[in-house]
Backbone as CSV, one residue per row, in Angstrom:
resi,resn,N_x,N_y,N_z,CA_x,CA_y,CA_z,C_x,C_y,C_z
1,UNK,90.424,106.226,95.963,89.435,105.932,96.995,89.105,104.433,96.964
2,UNK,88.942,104.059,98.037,89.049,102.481,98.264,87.284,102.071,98.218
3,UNK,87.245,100.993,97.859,85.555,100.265,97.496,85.267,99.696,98.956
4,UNK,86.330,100.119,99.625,86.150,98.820,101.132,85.777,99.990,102.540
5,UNK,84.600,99.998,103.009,84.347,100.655,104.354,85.209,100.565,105.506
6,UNK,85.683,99.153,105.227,86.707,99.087,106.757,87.718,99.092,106.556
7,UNK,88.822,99.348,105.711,89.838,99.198,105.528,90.142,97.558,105.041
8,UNK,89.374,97.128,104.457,89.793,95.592,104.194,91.174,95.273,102.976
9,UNK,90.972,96.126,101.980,92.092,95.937,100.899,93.162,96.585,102.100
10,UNK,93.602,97.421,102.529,94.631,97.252,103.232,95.020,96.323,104.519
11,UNK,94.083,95.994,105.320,94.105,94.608,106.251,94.974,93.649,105.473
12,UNK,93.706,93.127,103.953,94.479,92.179,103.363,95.943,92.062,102.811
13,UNK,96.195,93.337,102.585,97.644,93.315,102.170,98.807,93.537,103.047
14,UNK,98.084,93.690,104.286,99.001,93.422,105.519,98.933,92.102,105.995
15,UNK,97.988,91.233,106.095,97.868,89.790,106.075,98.583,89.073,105.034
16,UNK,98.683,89.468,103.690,99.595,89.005,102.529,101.219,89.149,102.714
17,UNK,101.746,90.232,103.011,102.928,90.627,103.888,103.652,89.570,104.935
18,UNK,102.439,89.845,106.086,103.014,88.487,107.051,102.634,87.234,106.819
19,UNK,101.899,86.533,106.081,102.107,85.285,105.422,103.440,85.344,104.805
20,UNK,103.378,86.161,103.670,105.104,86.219,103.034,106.246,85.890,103.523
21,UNK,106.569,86.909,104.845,107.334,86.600,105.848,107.549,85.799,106.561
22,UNK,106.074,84.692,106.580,106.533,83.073,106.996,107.501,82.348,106.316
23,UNK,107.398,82.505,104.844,108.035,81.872,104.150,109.731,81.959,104.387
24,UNK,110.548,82.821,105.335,111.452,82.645,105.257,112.520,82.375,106.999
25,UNK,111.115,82.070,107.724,111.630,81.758,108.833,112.103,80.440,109.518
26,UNK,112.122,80.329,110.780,113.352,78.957,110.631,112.128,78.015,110.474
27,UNK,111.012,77.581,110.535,110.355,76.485,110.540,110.048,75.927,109.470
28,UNK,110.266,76.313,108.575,110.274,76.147,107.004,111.284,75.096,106.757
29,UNK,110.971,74.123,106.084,112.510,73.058,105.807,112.735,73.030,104.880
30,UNK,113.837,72.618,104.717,114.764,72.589,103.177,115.197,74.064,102.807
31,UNK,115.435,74.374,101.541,116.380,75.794,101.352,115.025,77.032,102.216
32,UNK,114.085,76.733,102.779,113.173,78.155,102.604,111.985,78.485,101.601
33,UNK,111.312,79.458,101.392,110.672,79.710,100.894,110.006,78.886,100.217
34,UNK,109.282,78.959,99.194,107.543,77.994,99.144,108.501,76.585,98.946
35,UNK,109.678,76.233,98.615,110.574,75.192,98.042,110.471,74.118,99.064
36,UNK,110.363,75.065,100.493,110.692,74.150,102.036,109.388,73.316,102.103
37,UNK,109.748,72.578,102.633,108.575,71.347,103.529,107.921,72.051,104.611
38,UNK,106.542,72.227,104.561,106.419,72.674,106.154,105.336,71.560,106.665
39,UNK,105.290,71.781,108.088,104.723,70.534,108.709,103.480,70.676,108.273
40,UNK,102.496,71.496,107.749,101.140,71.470,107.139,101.453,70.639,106.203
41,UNK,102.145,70.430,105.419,101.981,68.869,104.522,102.206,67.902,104.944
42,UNK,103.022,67.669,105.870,102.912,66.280,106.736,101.992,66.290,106.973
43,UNK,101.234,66.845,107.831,99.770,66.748,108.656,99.071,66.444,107.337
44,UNK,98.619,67.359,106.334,97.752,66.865,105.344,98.176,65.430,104.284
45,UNK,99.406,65.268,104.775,99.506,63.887,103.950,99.034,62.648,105.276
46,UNK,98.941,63.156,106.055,98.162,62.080,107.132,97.035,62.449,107.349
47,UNK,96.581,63.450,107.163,94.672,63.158,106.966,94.537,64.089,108.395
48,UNK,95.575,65.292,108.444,95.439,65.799,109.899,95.151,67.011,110.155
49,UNK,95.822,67.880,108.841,95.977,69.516,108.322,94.814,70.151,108.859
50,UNK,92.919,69.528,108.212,92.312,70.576,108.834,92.350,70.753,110.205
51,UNK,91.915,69.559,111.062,91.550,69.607,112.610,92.764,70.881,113.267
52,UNK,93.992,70.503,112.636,95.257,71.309,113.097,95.347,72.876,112.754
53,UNK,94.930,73.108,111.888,94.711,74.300,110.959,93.794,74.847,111.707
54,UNK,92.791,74.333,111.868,91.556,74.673,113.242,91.380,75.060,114.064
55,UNK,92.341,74.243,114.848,92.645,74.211,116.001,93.632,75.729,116.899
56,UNK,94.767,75.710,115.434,95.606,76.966,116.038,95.280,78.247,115.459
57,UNK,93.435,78.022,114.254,92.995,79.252,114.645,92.494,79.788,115.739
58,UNK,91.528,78.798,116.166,91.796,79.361,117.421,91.854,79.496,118.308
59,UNK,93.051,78.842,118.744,94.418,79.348,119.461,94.723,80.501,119.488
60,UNK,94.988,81.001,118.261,95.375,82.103,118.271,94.337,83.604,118.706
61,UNK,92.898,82.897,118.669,91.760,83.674,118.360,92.385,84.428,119.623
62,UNK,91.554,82.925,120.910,91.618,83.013,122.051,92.443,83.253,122.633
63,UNK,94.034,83.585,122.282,95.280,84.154,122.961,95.421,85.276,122.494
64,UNK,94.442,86.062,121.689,94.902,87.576,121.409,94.211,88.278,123.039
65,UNK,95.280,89.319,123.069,94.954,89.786,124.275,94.650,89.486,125.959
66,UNK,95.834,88.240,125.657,95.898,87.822,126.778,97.363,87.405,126.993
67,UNK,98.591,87.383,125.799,99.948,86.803,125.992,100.661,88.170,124.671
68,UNK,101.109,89.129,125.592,101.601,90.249,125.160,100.716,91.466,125.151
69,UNK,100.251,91.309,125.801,98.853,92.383,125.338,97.703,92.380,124.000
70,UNK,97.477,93.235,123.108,96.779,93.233,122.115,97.619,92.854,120.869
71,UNK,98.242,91.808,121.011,99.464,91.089,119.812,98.598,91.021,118.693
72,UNK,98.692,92.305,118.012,97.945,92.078,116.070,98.584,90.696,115.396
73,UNK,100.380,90.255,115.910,100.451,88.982,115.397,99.764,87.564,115.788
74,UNK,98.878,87.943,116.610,98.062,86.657,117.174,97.267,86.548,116.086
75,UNK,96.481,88.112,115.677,95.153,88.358,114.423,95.798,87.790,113.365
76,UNK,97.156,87.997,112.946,97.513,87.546,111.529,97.676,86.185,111.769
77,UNK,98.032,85.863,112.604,98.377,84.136,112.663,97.207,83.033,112.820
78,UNK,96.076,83.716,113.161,94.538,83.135,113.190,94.320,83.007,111.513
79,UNK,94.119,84.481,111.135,94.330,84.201,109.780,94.661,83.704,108.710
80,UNK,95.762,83.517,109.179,96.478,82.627,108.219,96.293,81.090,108.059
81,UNK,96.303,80.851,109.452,95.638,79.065,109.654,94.523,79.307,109.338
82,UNK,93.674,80.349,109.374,92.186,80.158,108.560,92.284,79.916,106.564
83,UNK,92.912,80.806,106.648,93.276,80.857,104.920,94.076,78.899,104.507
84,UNK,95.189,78.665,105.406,95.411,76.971,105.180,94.094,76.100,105.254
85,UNK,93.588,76.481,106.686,92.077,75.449,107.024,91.513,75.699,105.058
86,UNK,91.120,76.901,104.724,89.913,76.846,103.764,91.013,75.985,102.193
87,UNK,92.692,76.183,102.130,93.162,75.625,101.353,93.099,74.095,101.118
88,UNK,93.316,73.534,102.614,93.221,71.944,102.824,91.863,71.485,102.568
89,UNK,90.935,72.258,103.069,89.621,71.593,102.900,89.286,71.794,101.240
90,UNK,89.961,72.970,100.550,89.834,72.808,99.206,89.952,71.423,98.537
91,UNK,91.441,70.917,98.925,92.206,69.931,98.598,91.773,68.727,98.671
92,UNK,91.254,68.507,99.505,90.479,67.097,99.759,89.372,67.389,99.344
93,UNK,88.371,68.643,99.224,87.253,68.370,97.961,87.545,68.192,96.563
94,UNK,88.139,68.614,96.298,89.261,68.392,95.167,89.157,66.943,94.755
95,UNK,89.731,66.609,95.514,89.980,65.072,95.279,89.091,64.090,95.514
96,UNK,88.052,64.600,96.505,86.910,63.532,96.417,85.848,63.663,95.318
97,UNK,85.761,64.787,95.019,85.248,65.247,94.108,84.124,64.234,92.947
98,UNK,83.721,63.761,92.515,83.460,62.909,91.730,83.577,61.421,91.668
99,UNK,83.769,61.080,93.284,84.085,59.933,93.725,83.030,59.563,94.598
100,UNK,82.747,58.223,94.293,81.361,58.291,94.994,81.575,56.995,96.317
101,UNK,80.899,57.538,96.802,81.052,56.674,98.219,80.528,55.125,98.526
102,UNK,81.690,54.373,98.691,81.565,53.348,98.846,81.264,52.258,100.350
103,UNK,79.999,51.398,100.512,79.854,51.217,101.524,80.102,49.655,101.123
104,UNK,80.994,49.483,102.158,81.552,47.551,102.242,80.346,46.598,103.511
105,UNK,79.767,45.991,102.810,79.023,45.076,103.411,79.684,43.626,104.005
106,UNK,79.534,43.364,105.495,80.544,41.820,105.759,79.047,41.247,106.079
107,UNK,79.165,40.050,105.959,78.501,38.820,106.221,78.932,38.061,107.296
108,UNK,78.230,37.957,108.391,78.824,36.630,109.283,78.861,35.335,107.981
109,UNK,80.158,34.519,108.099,79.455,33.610,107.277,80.115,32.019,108.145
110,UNK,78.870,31.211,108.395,79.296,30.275,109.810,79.788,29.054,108.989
């Protein structure tokens, strides 16, 4: 018997599934699987990942049920850019972490 009212441990492990299955499709670079480059690290090595991650949640929110009918792969694909959004924003707290903010003062100087 499951601890979850809505079916969530199984949702999640159907959301775990089709994440998985990203890993081996053509947009993935290099051999595939977690090994490949995907364009979420470009974007986050330019300072771009969350807004983007964001953005095609939702995308995806707002295109369920309107491009194929009730496409559950729209729900997993919101998801999933939600789960990157909360990874990237990990990442850069991460790293700012203990860094304290620096404000540069200019001087006219005549």
């Amino acid at each position: 018997m499951s601890d979850f009212k809505f079916r969530e441990d199984e949702l999640m492990e159907e959301l775990r599934e089709y994440i998985e299955s990203t890993y081996g499709q053509h947009y993935v670079g290099g051999d595939g699987g977690t090994n490949g480059l995907q364009i979420q690290e470009l974007f986050h090595s330019i300072g771009i990942a969350v807004p983007f991650c964001q953005a095609n949640a939702i995308k995806y929110i707002a295109r369920y049920g309107k491009k194929g009918g009730r496409n559950r792969k729209d729900l997993l694909k919101a998801l999933h850019y939600a789960i990157l959004l909360m990874y990237f924003e990990d990442d850069i707290s991460e790293k700012t972490l203990g860094q304290e903010e620096f404000v540069f003062v200019t001087e006219n100087v005549d």
